[in-house]
LOBA-590357 format. One line per 5 residues: number of its first residue (from 0); their letters; for each residue x, y, z of C-alpha. Coordinates in Angstrom, 1 decimal. Each point is the difference from the previous one (the first is absolute). Example, Ala and Ser with C-alpha at 12.3 -4.5 7.8 and 13.67 -1.06 7.14 Angstrom:
// residues 2
0) as) 12.3 -4.5 7.8 ~ 1.4 3.4 -0.7
//
This chain:
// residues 111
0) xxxxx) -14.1 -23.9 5.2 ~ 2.3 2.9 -0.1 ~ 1.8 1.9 -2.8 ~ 2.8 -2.6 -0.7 ~ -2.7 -3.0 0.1
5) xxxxx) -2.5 1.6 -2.3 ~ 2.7 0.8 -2.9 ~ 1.2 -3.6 0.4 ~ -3.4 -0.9 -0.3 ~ -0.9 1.9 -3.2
10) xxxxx) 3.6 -0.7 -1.4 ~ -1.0 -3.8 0.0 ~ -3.5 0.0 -1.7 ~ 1.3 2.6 -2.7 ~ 3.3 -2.6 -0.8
15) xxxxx) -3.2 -2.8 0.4 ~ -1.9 2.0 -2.4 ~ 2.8 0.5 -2.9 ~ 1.4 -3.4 0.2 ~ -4.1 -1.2 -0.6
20) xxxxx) -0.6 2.1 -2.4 ~ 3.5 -1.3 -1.5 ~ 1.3 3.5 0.0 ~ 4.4 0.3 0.2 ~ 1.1 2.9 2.1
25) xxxxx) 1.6 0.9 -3.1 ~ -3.3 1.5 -1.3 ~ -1.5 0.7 3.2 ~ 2.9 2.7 0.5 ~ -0.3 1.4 -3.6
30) xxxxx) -3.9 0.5 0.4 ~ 0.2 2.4 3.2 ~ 3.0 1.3 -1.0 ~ 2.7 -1.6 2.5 ~ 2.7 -2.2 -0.3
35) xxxxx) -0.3 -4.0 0.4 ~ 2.2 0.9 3.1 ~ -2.6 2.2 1.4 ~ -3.0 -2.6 -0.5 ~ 2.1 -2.7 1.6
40) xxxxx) 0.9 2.5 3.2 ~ -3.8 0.6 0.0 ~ -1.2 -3.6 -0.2 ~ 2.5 -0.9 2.7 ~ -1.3 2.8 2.0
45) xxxxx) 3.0 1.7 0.0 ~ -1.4 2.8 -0.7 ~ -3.5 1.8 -0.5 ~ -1.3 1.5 -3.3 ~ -2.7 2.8 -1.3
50) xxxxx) -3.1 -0.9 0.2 ~ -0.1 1.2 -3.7 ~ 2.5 -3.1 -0.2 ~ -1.9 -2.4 2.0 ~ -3.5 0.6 -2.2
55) xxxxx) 1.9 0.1 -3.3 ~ 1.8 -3.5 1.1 ~ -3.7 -1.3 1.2 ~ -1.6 0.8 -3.7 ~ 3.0 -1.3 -1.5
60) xxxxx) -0.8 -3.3 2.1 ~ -4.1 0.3 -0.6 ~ -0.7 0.4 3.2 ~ -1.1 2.6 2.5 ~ 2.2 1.6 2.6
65) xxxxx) -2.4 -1.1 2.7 ~ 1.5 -3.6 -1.0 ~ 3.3 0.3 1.4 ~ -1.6 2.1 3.2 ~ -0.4 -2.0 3.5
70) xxxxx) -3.2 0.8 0.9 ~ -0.7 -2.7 2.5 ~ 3.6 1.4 1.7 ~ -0.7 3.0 2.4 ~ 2.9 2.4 -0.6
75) xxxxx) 1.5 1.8 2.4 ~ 0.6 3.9 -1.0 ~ 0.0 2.5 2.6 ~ -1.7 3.7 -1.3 ~ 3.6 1.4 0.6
80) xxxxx) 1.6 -2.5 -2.3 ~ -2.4 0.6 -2.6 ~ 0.3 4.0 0.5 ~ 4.0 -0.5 -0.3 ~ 0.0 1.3 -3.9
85) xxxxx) -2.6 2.6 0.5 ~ 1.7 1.5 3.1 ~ 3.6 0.1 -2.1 ~ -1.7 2.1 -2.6 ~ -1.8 2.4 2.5
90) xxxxx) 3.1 0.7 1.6 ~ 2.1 0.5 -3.5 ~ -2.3 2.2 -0.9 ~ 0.3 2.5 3.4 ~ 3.1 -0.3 -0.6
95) xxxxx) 0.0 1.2 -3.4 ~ -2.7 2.7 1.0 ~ 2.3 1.2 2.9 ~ 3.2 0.0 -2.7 ~ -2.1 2.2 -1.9
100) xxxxx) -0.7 2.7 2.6 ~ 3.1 -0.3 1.2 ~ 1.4 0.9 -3.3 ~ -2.8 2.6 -1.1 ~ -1.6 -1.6 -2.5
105) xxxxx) -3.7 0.2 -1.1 ~ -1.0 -3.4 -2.4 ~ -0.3 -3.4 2.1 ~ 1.7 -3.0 -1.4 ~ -0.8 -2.9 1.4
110) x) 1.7 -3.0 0.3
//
């Protein structure tokens, strides 16, 4: 299962979960603070959320987010995919670091 599978995957047992638990998108959105646009991109897996969104959706639902997890589903990430984010932010941060000497300056802001 790779990226695009696994938010397809979650997207569908979160849009199974509200429609059980008779919940519109409507309120979905205005309890995690998005619009009933965003929940339907999410459900249609579209696109991917927080997973401050995805836990506050699952206790909205009563469930738990291991519920809309596939578990059984091996799911293929390499190390360097999952390092992507980190990586970005060790580089912004030389870079902000070399600015800084560059320009002569003593604090380090970080970004």
């Amino acid at each position: 299962m790779d990226k695009d599978q696994l938010y397809k995957y979650m997207a569908k047992k979160l849009r199974h979960y509200r429609e059980l638990k008779n919940v519109s998108q409507e309120i979905a959105a205005e309890y995690v603070g998005l619009t009933r646009t965003s929940i339907c991109n999410i459900e249609s897996g579209k696109h991917s959320t927080t997973p401050e969104c995805i836990f506050s959706l699952c206790c909205l639902y009563g469930i738990q987010p291991a519920d809309i997890f596939p578990f059984a589903v091996p799911i293929k990430f390499t190390v360097q995919e999952a390092l992507v984010p980190v990586t970005k932010m060790k580089k912004q941060r030389i870079l902000v670091i070399e600015k800084q000497q560059q320009d002569g300056s003593t604090t380090e802001n970080t970004v």
